[in-house]
Structure formats: structure tokens, C-alpha cells
N, C-alpha and C positions, 0 to 999 in steps of 0.2 A: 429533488429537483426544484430550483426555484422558480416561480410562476413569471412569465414576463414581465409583466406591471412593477414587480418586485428589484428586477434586476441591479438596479439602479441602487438601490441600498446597500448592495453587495463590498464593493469597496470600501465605506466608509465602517460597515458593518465591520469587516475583515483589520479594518486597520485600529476599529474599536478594542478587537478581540487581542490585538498584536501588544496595543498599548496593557492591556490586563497583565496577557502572560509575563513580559517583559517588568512588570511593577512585583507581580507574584515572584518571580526568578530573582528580584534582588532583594524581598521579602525572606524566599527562603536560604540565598544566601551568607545573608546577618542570621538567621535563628541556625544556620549548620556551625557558624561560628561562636554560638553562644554555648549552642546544646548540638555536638556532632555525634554522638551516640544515640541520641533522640533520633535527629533525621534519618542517619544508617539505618535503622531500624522499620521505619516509616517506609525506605525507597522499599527493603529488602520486601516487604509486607505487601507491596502493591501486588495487583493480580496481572497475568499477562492481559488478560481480559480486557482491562481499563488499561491499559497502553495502547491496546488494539484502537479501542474505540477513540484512541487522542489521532493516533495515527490514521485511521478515517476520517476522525472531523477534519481534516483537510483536501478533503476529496474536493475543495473549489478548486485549485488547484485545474484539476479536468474539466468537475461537473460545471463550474461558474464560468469558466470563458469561453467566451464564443469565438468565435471563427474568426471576426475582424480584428481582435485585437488580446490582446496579453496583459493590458492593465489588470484584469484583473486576476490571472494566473501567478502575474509580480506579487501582488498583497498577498494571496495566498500563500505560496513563498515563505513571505517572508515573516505570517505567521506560522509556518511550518518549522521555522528556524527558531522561533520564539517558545516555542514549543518541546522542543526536543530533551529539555530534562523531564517534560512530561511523559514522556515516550518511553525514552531506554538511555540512560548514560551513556554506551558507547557511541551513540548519536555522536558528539558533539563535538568530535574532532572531524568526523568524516563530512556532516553536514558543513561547517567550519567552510570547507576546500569545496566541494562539490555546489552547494546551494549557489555560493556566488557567482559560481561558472552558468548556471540555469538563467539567473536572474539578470546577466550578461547576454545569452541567447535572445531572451524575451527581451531587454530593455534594447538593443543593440541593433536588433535586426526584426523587420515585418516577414517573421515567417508565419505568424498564424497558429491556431492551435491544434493542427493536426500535427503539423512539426512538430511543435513539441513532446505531442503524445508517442513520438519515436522514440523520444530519449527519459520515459518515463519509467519505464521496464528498467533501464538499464541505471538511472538514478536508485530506484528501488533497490536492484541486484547492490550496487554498489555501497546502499545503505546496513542493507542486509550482513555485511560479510564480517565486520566487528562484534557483530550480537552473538555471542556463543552461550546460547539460553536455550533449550530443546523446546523446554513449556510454551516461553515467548511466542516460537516462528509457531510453534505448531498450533496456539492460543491466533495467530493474526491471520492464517490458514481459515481457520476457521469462521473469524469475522469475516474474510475476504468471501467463501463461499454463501452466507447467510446474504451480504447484500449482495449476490448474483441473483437470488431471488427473489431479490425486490426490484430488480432492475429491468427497464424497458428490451422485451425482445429484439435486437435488432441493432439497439443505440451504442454507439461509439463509446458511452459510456462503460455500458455492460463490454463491450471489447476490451477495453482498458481491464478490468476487472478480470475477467480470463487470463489475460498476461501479466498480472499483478498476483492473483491463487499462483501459475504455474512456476514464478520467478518466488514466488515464498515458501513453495515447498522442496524447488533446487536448493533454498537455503538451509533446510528442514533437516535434522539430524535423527529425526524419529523415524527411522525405518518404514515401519508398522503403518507411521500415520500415512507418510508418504504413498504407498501401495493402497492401503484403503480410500483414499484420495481417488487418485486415477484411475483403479478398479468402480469406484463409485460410479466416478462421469463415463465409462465406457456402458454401465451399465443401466443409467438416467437419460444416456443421450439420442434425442431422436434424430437418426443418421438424411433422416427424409428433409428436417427441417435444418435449413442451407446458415443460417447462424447458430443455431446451437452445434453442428460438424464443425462449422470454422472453431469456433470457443472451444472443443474439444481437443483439438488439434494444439490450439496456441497453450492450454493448461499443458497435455503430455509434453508437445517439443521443447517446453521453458523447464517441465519437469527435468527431462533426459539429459539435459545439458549438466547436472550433478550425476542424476541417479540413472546413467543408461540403463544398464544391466535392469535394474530392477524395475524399470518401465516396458522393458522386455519380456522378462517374465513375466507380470501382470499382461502384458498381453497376449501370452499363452497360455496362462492362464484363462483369460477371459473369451479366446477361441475356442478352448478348449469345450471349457463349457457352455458357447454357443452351438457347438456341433454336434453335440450328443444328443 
């Protein structure tokens, strides 16, 4: 979270970071042309781990704009686009079609950034659906969960974050992780405390939407074993 006083730097910060990626990307461009076995080598090598954490660093996107306006969700954007060989290759046909449609919402119209946070699940989902990596989704699963726990009880933030886990592990081909997942949060979550119910709720129902069945069992499983 950036401190008030700070905020202001954010844009130009953002569009600093755009210009990098962007100069990197045609960096590695020419060396895939020079030495393309070299780089193959290189992507295949990376960990899902560090794509995770690329695909976080743009949580301004959410965390940086405020409510009055979308300036800075656009920069964000559009280092998100800049970005995307950093992430995952199959990014970048579907970022391509999808980002400029976002960045048309926010440039186009004063909806605000609640609005947008409507269509941010479903940007995600839509990103998700080219990546056929088990490691990856279940590697970004799992960064998604670690900053839930850094994140403010209660913040819109952390909301966003619940529906980003739930929408990552509908993507998730790992069974296993899927089920240890949702079995987790039914079993971490205090039913008393009225935001971590809500969060719990939006991880399962974004789960179910791939993996009904098996969000059903886990949860008879998980009565199960509260009843005895």
C-alpha cells in the first residue's frame, strides 16, 4: 500500500517501469534473433514463482487507484501489457484483445474504480484460460493466498484478492491443490468474522464455477468432520 504523500509519484513511477519493460522486450527480441535456442531455454527455465510475482507487481492496477479516477489504473494497464512476456507467453495474444477493451472502459468513461473492480475477476478468468501450465496456475494460487495475508482485514483490496485465489484455482488443473485450497479456507475461516465469511464465500463460488463437484465434496468432507 502506498502512503498518501506518495501517491503522486505513482504514475509517472508506472509509466517509468512501462518505458523499461518495453526497451527490455525489444532487447530480448533482437537476442531471440541472434541466439533462439539460448532464449527458449531461458523462458522454459523460469519458475512459475517469478511470473507470479510479475503478475502481482501490478496489483496498482487495484491497489494505486482511487476511487476518483482511473489515471492511474490506465498506466497500470498498460504496464501490465508491457509486461506480459514477463509473465507467461500465452499472454499476449489474449492481453492484445482484452487490455485495450479495459483501457477503453477507464479512458472512456468516469466509472470509478469500483467498476472496474467488477471486471477484474473476469479479465483475470479470461487471461487464465490459454495458460495450460498446472505448476504456473497452481505457483500464482499460491502467491494469490500469501498476500491475502498481508492484506488489510476488511479492504476492498483484500476483496479483490479472494476473487482473484477463487478465479485462479477454477483455472487450476491440479486437482489435489484445488481441494486443499478450499478445504484450507473452510477450515482457517472465522465464520463470526463478517469479511473473512464474505472472502470465503467468493474463493469457493469462483472455485465451483470449473470444479463443482469437487467443491462439494470437500464440503462434505469438511461437515463431515466438523460433526463428529
Amino acid at each position: 500500500v502506498v502512503p498518501a504523500q506518495y501517491s503522486g509519484t505513482l504514475i509517472p513511477l508506472l509509466c517509468c517501469l512501462q518505458a523499461l519493460a518495453e526497451r527490455r522486450e525489444r532487447a530480448g527480441c533482437k537476442e531471440e534473433e541472434e541466439e533462439p535456442d539460448a532464449v527458449g531455454s531461458q523462458e522454459q527455465g523460469r519458475s512459475p514463482s517469478e511470473c507470479c510475482w510479475v503478475w502481482l507487481g501490478a496489483r496498482p492496477v487495484v491497489a494505486a487507484a482511487p476511487h476518483e479516477s482511473g489515471e492511474r489504473a490506465v498506466a497500470a494497464l498498460q504496464l501490465l501489457q508491457a509486461l506480459h512476456g514477463r509473465i507467461h507467453r500465452a499472454l499476449g495474444a489474449v492481453w492484445a484483445t482484452e487490455i485495450p477493451l479495459l483501457l477503453q472502459y477507464l479512458e472512456g468513461k468516469d466509472r470509478g474504480t469500483l467498476g472496474f473492480l467488477s471486471c477484474s475477476p473476469q479479465f483475470l478468468q479470461v487471461s487464465l484460460e490459454p495458460i495450460e501450465d498446472k505448476a504456473w496456475t497452481v505457483g500464482l494460487s499460491q502467491e494469490l493466498s500469501q498476500q491475502l495475508g498481508s492484506s488489510a482485514p476488511g479492504s476492498w483490496e483484500k476483496l479483490f484478492l479472494y476473487k482473484a485465489l477463487g478465479t485462479a484455482l477454477a483455472a487450476c488443473q491440479d486437482l489435489r491443490h484445488v481441494q486443499e485450497q478450499v478445504l484450507r479456507f473452510f477450515q482457517e475461516t472465522n465464520p463470526v468474522e463478517l469479511s473473512e465469511a464474505q472472502g470465503m464465500i467468493f474463493v469457493v463460488s469462483h472455485t465451483a464455477k470449473s470444479h463443482f463437484h469437487l467443491v462439494l465434496d470437500t464440503v462434505r468432507m469438511f461437515t463431515a468432520a466438523f460433526t463428529r
